[in-house]
N, CA, C and O atoms as CSV, one atom per row, in Angstrom:
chain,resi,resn,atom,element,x,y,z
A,1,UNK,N,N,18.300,79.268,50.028
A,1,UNK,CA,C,17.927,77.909,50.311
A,1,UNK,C,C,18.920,77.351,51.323
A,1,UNK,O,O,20.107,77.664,51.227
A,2,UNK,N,N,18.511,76.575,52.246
A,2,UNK,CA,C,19.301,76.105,53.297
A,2,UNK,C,C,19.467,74.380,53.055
A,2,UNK,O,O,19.152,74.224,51.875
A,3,UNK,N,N,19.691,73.517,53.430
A,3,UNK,CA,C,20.033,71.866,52.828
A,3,UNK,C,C,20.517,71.746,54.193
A,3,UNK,O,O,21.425,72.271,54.838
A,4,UNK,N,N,19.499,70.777,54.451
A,4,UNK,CA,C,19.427,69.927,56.068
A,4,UNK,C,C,20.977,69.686,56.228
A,4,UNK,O,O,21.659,70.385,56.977
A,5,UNK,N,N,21.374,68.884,55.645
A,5,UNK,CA,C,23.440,68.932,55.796
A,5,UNK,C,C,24.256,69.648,55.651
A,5,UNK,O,O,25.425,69.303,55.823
A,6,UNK,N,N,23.994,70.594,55.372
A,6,UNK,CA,C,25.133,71.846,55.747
A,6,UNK,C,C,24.697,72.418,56.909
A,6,UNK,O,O,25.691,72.895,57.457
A,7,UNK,N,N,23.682,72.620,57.588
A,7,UNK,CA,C,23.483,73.465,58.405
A,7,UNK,C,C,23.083,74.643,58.233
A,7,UNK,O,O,21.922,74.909,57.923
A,8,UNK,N,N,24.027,75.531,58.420
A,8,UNK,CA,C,23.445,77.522,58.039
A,8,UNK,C,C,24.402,77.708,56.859
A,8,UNK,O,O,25.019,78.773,56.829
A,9,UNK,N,N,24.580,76.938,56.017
A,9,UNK,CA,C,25.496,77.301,54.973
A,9,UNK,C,C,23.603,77.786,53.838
A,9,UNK,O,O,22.478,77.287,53.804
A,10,UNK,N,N,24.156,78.733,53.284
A,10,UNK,CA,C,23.055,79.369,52.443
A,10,UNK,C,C,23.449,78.850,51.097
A,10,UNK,O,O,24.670,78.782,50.954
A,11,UNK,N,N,22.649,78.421,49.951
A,11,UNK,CA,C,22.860,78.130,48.803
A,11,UNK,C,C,21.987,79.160,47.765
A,11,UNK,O,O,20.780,79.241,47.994
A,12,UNK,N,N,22.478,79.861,46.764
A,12,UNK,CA,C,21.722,81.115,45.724
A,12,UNK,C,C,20.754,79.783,44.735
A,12,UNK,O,O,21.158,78.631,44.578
A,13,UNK,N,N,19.824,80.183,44.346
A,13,UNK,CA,C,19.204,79.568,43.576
A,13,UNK,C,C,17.584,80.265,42.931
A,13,UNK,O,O,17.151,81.307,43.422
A,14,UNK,N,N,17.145,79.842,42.281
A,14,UNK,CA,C,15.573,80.364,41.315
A,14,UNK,C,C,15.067,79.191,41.413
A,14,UNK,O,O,15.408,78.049,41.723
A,15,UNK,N,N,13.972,79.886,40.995
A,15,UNK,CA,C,12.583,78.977,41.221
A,15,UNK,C,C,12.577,78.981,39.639
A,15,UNK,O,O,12.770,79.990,38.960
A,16,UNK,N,N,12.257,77.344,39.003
A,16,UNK,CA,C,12.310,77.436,37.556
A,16,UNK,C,C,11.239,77.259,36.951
A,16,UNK,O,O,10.883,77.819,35.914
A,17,UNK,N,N,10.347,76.020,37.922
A,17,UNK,CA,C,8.932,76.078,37.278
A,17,UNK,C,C,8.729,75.353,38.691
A,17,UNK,O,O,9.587,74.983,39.492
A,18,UNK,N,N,6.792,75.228,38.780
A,18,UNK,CA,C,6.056,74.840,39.551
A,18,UNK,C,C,4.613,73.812,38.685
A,18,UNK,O,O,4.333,73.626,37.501
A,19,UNK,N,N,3.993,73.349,39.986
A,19,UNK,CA,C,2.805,72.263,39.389
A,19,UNK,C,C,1.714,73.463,39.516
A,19,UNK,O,O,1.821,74.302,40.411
A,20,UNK,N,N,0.994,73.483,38.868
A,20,UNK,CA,C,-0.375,74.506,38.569
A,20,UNK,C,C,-1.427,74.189,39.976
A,20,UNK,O,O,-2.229,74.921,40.556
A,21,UNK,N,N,-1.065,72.949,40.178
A,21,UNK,CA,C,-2.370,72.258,40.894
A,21,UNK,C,C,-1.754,70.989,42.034
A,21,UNK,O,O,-0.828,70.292,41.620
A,22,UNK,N,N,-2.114,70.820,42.966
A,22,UNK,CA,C,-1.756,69.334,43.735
A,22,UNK,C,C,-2.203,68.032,42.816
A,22,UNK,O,O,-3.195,68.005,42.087
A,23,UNK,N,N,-1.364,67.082,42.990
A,23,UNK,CA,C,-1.312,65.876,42.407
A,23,UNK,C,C,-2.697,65.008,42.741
A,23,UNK,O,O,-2.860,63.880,42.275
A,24,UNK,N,N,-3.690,65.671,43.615
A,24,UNK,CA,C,-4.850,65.162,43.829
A,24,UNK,C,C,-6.076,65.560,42.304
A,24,UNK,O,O,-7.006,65.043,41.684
A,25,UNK,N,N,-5.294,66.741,42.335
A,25,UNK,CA,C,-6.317,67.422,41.047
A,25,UNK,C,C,-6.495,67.166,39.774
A,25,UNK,O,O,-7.431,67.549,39.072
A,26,UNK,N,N,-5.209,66.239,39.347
A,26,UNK,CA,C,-4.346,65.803,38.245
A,26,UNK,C,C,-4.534,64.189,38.324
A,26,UNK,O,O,-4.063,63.347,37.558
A,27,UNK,N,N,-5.475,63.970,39.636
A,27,UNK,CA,C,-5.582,61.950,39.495
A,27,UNK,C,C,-7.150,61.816,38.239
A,27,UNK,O,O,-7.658,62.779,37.664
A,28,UNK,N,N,-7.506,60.648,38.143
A,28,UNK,CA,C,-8.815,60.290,37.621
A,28,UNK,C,C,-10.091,60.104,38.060
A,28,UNK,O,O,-11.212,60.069,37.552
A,29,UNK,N,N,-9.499,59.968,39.399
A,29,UNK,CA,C,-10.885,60.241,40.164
A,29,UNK,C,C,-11.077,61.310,41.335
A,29,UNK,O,O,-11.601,60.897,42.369
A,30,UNK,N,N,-10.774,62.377,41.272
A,30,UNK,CA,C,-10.591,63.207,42.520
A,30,UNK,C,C,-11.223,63.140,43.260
A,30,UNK,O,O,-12.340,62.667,43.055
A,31,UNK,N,N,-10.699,63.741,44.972
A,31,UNK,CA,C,-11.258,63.260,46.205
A,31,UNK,C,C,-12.521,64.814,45.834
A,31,UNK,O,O,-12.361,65.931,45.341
A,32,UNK,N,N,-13.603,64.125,46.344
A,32,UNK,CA,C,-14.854,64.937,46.568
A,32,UNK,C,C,-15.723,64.437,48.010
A,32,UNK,O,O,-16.504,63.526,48.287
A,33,UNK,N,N,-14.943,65.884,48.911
A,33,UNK,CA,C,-15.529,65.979,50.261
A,33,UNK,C,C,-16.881,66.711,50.096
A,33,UNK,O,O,-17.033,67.905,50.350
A,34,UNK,N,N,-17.821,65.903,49.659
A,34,UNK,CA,C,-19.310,66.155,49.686
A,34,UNK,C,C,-19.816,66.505,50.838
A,34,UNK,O,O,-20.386,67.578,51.037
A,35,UNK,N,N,-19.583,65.341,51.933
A,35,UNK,CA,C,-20.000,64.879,53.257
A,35,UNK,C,C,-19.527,65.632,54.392
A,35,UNK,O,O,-19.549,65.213,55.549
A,36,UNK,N,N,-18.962,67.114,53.904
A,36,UNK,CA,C,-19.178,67.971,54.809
A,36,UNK,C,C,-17.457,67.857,55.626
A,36,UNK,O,O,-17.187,68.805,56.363
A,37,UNK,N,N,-16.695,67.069,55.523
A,37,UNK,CA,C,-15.255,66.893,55.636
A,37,UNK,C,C,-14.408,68.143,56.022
A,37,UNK,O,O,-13.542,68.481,55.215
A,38,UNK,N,N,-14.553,68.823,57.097
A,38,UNK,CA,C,-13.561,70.051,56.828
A,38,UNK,C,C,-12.265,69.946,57.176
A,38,UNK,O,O,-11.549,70.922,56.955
A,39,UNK,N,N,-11.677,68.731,57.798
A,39,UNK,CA,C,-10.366,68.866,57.923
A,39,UNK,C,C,-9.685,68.950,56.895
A,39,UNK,O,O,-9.908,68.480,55.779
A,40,UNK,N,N,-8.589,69.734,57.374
A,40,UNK,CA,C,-7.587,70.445,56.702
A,40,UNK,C,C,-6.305,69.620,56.257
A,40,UNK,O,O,-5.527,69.212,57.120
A,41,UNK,N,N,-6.133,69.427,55.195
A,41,UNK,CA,C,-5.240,68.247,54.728
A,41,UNK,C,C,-4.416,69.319,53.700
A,41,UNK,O,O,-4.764,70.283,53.019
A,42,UNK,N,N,-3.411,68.773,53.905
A,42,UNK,CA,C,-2.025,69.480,53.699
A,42,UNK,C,C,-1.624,68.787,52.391
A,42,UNK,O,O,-1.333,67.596,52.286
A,43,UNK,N,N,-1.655,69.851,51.242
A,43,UNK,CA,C,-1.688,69.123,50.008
A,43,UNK,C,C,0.326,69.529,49.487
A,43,UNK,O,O,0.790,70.595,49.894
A,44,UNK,N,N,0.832,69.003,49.015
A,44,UNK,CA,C,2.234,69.145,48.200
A,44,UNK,C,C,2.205,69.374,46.301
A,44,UNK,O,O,1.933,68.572,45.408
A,45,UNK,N,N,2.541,70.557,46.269
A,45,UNK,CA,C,2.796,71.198,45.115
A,45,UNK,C,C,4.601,70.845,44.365
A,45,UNK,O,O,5.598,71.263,44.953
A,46,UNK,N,N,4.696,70.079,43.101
A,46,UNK,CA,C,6.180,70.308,42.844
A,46,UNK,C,C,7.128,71.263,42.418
A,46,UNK,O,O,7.019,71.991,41.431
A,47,UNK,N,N,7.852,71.228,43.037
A,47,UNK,CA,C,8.235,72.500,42.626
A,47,UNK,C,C,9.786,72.731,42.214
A,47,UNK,O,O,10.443,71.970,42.926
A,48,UNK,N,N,10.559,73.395,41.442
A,48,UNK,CA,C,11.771,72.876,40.618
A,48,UNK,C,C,12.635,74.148,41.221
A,48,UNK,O,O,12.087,75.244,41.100
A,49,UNK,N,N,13.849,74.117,41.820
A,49,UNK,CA,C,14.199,75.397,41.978
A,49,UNK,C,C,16.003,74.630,41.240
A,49,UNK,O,O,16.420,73.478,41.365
A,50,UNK,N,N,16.662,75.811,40.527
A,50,UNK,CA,C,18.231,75.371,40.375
A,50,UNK,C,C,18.891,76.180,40.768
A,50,UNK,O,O,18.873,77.385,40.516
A,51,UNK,N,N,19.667,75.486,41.553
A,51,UNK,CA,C,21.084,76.031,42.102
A,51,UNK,C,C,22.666,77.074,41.588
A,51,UNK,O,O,23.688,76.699,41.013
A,52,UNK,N,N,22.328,78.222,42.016
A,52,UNK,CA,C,23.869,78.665,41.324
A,52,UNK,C,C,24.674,77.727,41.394
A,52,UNK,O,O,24.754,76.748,42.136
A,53,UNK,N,N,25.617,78.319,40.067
A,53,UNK,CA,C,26.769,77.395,39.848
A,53,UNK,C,C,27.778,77.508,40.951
A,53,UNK,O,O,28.435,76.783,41.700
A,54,UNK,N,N,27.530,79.079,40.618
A,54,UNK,CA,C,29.177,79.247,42.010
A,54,UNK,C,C,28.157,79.371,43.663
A,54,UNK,O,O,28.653,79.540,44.776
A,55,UNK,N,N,27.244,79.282,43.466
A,55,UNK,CA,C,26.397,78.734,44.996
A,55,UNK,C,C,26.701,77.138,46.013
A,55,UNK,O,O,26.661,76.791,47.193
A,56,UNK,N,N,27.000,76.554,44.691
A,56,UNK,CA,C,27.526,75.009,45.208
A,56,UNK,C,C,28.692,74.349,44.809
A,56,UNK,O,O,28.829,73.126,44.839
A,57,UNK,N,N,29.783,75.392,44.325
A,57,UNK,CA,C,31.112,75.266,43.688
A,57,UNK,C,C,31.714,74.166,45.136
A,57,UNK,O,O,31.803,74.722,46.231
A,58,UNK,N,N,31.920,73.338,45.078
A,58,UNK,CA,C,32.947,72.422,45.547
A,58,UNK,C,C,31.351,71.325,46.865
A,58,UNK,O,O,31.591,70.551,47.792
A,59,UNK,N,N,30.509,71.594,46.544
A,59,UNK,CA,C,29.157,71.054,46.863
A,59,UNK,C,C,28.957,70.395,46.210
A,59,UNK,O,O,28.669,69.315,46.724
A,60,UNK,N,N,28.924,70.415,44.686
A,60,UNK,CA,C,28.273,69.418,43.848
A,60,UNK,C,C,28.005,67.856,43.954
A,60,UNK,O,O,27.124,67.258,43.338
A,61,UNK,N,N,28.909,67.303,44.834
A,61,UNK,CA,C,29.310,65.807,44.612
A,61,UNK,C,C,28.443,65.834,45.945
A,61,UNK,O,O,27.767,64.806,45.981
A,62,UNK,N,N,28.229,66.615,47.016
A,62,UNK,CA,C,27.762,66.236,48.354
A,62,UNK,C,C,26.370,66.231,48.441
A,62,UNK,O,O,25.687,65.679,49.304
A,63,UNK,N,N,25.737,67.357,46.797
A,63,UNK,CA,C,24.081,67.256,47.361
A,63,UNK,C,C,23.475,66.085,46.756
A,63,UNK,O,O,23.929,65.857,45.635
A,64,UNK,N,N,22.726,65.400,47.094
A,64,UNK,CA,C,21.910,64.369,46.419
A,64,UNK,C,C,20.272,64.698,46.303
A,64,UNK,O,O,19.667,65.496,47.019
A,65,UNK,N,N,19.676,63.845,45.172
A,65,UNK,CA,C,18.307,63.807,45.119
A,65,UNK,C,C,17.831,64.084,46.106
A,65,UNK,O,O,18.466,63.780,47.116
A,66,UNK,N,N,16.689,64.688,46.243
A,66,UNK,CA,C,15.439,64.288,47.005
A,66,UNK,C,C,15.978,64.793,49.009
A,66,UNK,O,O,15.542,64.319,50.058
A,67,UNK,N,N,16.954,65.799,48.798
A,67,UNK,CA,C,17.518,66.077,50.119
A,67,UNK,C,C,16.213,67.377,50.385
A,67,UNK,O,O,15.453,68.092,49.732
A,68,UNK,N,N,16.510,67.142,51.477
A,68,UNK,CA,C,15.287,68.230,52.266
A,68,UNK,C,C,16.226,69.662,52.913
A,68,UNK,O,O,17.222,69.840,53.614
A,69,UNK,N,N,14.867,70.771,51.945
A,69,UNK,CA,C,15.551,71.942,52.113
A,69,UNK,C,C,14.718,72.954,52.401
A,69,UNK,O,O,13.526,72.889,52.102
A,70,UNK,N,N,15.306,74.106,53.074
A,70,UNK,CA,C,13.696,75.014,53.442
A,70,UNK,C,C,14.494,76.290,52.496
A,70,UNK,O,O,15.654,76.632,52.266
A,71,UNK,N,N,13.144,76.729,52.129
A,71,UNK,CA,C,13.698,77.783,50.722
A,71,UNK,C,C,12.612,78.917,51.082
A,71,UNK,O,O,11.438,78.774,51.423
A,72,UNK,N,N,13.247,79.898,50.931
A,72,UNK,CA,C,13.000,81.547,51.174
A,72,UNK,C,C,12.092,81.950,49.689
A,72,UNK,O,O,12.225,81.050,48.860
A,73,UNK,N,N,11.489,82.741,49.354
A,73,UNK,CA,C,11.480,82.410,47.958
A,73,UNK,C,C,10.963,84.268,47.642
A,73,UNK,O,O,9.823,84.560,47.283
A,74,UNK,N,N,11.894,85.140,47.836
A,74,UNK,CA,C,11.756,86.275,47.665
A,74,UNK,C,C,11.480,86.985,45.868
A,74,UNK,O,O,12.437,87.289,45.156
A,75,UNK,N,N,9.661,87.170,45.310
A,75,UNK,CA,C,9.249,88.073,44.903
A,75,UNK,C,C,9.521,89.327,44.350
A,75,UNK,O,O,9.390,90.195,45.213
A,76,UNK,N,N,9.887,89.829,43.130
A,76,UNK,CA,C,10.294,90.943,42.601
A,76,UNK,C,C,9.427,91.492,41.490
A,76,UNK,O,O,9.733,92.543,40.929
């Protein structure tokens, strides 16, 4: 995982859980493109990943909520 404020500093971390479905699927009235609608709309899934301990050893105090990060997410 990389964190917009460090730059190329790499952080170790897992993926702990995820949303099954987009938050559209999960409202009360879901969107229903009947009318033939094909644009492509870019839906957001949540998704929980935690950080090694010794991945952010002297980091802790610098990352905050909701910081934007691009994450690798390598399959085994």
């Amino acid at each position: 995982m990389k964190l917009d404020s460090f730059g190329s500093r790499n952080f170790e971390d897992r993926l702990d859980s995820f949303s099954p479905a987009s938050s559209d699927q999960f409202s009360l009235l879901p969107p229903d493109n009947a009318r033939g609608n094909f644009t492509k709309v870019v839906q957001r899934v949540a998704v929980k990943f935690v950080l090694g301990a010794e991945s952010i050893k002297g980091y802790e105090s610098r990352i905050p909520p909701g910081i934007s990060a691009t994450v690798n997410v390598e399959l085994k």
